[in-house]
C-alpha positions in Angstrom: 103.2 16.5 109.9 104.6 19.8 110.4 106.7 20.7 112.8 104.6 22.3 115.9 106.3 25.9 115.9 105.9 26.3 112.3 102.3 25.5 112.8 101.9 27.6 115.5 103.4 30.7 113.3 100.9 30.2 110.6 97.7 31.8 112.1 99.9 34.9 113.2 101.7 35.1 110.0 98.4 35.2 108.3 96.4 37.6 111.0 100.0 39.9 109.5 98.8 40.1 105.9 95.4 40.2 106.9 96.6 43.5 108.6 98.9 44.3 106.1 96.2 44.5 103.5 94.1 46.3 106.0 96.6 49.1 106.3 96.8 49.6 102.7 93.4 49.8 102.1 93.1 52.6 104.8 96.2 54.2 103.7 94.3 54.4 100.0 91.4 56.5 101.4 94.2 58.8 101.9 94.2 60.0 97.6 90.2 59.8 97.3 89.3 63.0 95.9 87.7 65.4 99.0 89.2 62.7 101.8 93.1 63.7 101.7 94.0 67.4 103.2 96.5 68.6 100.6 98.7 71.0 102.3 98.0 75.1 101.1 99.9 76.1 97.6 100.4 78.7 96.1 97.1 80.8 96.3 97.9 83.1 93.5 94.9 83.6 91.1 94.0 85.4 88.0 92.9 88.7 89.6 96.1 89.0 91.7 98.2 88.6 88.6 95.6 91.2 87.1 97.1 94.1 89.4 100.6 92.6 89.7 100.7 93.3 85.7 98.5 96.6 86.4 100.6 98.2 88.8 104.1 97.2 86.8 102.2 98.6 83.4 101.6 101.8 85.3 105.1 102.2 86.3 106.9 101.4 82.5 104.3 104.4 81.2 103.4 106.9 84.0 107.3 107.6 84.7 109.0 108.5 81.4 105.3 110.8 81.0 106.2 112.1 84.4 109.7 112.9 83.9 108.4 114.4 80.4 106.0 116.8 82.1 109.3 117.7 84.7 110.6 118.6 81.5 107.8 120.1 79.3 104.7 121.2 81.2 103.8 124.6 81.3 102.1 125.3 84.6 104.6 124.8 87.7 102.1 122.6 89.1 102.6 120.1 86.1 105.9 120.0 86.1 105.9 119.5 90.1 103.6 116.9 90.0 105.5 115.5 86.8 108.3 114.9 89.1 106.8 113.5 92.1 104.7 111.1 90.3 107.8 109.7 88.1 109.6 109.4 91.7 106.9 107.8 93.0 106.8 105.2 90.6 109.9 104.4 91.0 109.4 103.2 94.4 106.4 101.5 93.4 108.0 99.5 90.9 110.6 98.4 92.9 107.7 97.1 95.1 105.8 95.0 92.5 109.1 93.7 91.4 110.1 92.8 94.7 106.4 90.9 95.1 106.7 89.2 92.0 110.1 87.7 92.6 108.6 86.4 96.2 106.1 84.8 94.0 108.0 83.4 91.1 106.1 85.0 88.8 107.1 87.1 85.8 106.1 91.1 84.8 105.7 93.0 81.4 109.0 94.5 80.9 107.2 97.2 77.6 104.5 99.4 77.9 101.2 98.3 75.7 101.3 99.4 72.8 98.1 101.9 73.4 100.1 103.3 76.3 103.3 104.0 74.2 100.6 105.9 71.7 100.2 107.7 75.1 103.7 108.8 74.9 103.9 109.9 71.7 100.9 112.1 72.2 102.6 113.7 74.9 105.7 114.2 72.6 104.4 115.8 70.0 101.9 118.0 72.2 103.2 121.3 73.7 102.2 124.2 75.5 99.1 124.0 77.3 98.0 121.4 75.0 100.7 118.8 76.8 99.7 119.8 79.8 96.0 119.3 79.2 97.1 116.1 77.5 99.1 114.8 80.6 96.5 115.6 83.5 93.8 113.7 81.5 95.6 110.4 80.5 97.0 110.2 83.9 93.9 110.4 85.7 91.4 108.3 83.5 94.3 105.9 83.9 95.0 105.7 87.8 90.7 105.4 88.0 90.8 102.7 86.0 93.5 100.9 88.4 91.9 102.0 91.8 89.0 99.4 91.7 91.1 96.9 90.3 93.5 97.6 93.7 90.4 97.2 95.5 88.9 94.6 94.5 92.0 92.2 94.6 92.8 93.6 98.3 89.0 92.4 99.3 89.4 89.2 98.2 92.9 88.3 97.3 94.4 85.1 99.6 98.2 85.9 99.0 99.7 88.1 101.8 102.2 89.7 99.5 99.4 90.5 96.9 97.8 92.3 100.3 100.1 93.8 101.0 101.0 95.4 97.7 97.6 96.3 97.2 98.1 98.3 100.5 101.0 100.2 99.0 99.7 100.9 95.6 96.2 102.5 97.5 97.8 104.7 98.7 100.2 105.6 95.6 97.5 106.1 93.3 95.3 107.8 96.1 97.5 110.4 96.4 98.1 110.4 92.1 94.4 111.1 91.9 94.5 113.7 94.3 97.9 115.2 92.9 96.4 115.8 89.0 93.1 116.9 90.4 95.0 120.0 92.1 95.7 121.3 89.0 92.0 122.1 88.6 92.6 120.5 84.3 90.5 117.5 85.1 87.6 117.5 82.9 85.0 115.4 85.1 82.7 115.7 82.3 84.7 113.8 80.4 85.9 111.0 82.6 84.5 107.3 82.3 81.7 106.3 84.2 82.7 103.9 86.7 82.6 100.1 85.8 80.9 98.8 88.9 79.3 94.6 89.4 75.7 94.3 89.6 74.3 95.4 93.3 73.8 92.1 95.3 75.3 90.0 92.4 75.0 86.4 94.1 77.1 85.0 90.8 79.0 82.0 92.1 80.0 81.7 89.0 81.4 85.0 88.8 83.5 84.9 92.1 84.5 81.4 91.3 86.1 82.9 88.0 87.6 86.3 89.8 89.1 84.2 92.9 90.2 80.4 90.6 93.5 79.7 91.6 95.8 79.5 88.4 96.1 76.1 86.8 98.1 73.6 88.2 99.3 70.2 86.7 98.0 67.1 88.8 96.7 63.5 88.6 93.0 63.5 87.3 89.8 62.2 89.5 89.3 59.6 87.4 92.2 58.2 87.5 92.9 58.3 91.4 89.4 56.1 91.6 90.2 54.1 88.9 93.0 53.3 90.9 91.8 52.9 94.5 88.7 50.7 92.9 91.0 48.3 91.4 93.4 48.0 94.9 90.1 47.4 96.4 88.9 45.0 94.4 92.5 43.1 94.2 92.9 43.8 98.5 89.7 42.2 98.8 90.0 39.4 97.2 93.3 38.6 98.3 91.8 38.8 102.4 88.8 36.9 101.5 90.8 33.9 100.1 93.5 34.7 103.1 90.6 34.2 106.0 89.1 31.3 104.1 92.4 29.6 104.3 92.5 30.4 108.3 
């Protein structure tokens, strides 16, 4: 016969893994798939790298063209705003560097290759020609960013990406407003602007314009595939547990 304490200690030693078992099954609903509250990441997307890229881009072109109109235009007007605009990129750059550091991301350190062609348009132009030449790449270029800016400062979930846009409006605002004063914009010839459907419900749209980027986890599959069989096993293991008791 066993000893009386011993006997005594089964039922609570038992009633222990019962609990045991309990707790790890509870603990398990923890990595179910729309049960666990992951803490936030990083809530960087595709569009907010779009004007991170946009706004450095910008800077690597619009500043040696500036500092060439400084240099080259023939109205006083040019080469003033020539001068302002390359200063003011400067500052901007440092800004989208400084954002992209705070979120470990990297920039384009080159021009694209249709913006160098840019460049070299502006080089071999003089006169009035370069002048014409500099007013109208400048400002098809800066309306192509200001929606982008806008857009990603509507909907963006990164403060520093909000904050940046902030500082870019307001750069390119007064770009815009800079190159018009010189009274060469040729509104006939600007683009028409590229604007979403009115009312565009497209949830697939916004899901694609606001995805965060892609991040490597454990698949669905496999976290079920794994609770299921801890179920089944911690199931098992209690049922034969309380037939013993």
């Amino acid at each position: 016969m066993a000893p009386l304490e011993s006997a005594r200690r089964r039922p609570g030693h038992r009633t222990h893994r019962v609990a045991v078992l309990l707790i790890a099954l509870v603990a398990g609903l923890g990595v179910l798939p729309g049960v666990a509250v992951a803490a936030p990441g990083n809530q960087i997307n595709a569009a907010d790298m779009t004007l991170l890229n946009g706004v450095r881009l910008a800077g690597l072109w619009e500043m040696p063209a500036g500092q060439m109109a400084a240099e080259k235009g023939v109205s006083p007007r040019v080469r003033e705003i020539g001068a302002e605009i390359a200063r003011q990129h400067g500052v901007l750059d440092q800004l989208v560097v400084n954002a992209a550091n705070k979120l470990g991301t990297t920039l384009p350190t080159d021009p694209t290759t249709e913006q160098k062609g840019w460049l070299t348009e502006m080089q071999e132009a003089n006169g009035n020609q370069f002048d014409q030449i500099f007013v109208t790449r400048l400002r098809v270029a800066h309306g192509k960013i200001f929606p982008v800016i806008g857009a990603v400062r509507a909907s963006t979930r990164d403060a520093t990406v909000r904050k940046l846009a902030d500082e870019a409006n307001k750069f390119v605002n007064d770009h815009m407003a800079m190159l018009e004063s010189t009274g060469l914009v040729r509104w006939q010839q600007m683009p028409p602007a590229a604007l979403p459907p009115a009312q565009s419900d497209s949830l697939i749209a916004a899901a694609k314009a606001g995805a965060p980027a892609p991040s490597v986890g454990v698949s669905t599959t496999i976290v079920w595939a794994v609770f299921l069989l801890a179920l089944g096993v911690g199931g098992a293991s209690t049922w034969r547990i309380l037939r013993r008791s």
